[in-house]
C-alpha positions as CSV (number, residue, x, y, z in Angstrom):
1,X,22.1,31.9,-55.1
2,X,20.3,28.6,-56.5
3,X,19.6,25.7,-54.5
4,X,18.7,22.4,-55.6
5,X,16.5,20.4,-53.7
6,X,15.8,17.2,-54.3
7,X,12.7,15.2,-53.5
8,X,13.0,11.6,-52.3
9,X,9.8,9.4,-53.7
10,X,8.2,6.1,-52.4
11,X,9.0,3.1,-54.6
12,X,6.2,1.8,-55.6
13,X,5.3,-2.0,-54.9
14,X,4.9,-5.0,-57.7
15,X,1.1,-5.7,-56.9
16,X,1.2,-8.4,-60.2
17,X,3.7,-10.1,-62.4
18,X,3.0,-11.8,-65.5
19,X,5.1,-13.4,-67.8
20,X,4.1,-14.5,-72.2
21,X,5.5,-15.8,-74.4
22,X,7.1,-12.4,-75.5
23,X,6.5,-10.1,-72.5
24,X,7.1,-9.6,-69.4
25,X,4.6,-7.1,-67.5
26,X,4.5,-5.3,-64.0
27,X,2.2,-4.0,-62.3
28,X,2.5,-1.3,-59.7
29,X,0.5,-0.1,-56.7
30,X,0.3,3.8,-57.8
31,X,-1.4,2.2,-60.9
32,X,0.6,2.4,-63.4
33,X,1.5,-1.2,-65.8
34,X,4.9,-1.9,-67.3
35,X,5.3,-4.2,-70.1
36,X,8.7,-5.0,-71.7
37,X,9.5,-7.4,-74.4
38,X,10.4,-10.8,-73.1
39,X,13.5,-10.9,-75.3
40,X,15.1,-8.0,-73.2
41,X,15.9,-10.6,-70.5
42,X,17.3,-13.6,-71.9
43,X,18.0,-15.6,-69.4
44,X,14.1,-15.3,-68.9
45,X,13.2,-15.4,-72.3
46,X,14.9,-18.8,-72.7
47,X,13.6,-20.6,-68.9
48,X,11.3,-22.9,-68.0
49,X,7.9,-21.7,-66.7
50,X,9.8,-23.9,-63.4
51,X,12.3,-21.2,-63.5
52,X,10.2,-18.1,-63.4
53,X,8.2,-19.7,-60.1
């Protein structure tokens, strides 16, 4: 018989958030950055800087 186990993992924590223009980038505390385009997130892409405080 075959068990599956399954491994629960730590989120990681937002250590930085920046905003462009065009992109919208994270980064987390395990060291690695995510960048997205800006456009995926409308309601962002079309706010004031106001709005993303």
């Amino acid at each position: 018989m075959i068990s599956l186990t399954t491994e629960l993992f730590e989120t990681p924590a937002i250590q930085q958030l920046a905003i462009t223009d065009d992109t919208l980038t994270v980064d987390l505390s395990d060291g690695r950055t995510i960048s997205v385009p800006l456009a995926w997130y409308p309601r962002l892409q079309h706010g004031s800087t106001e709005d993303w405080s």
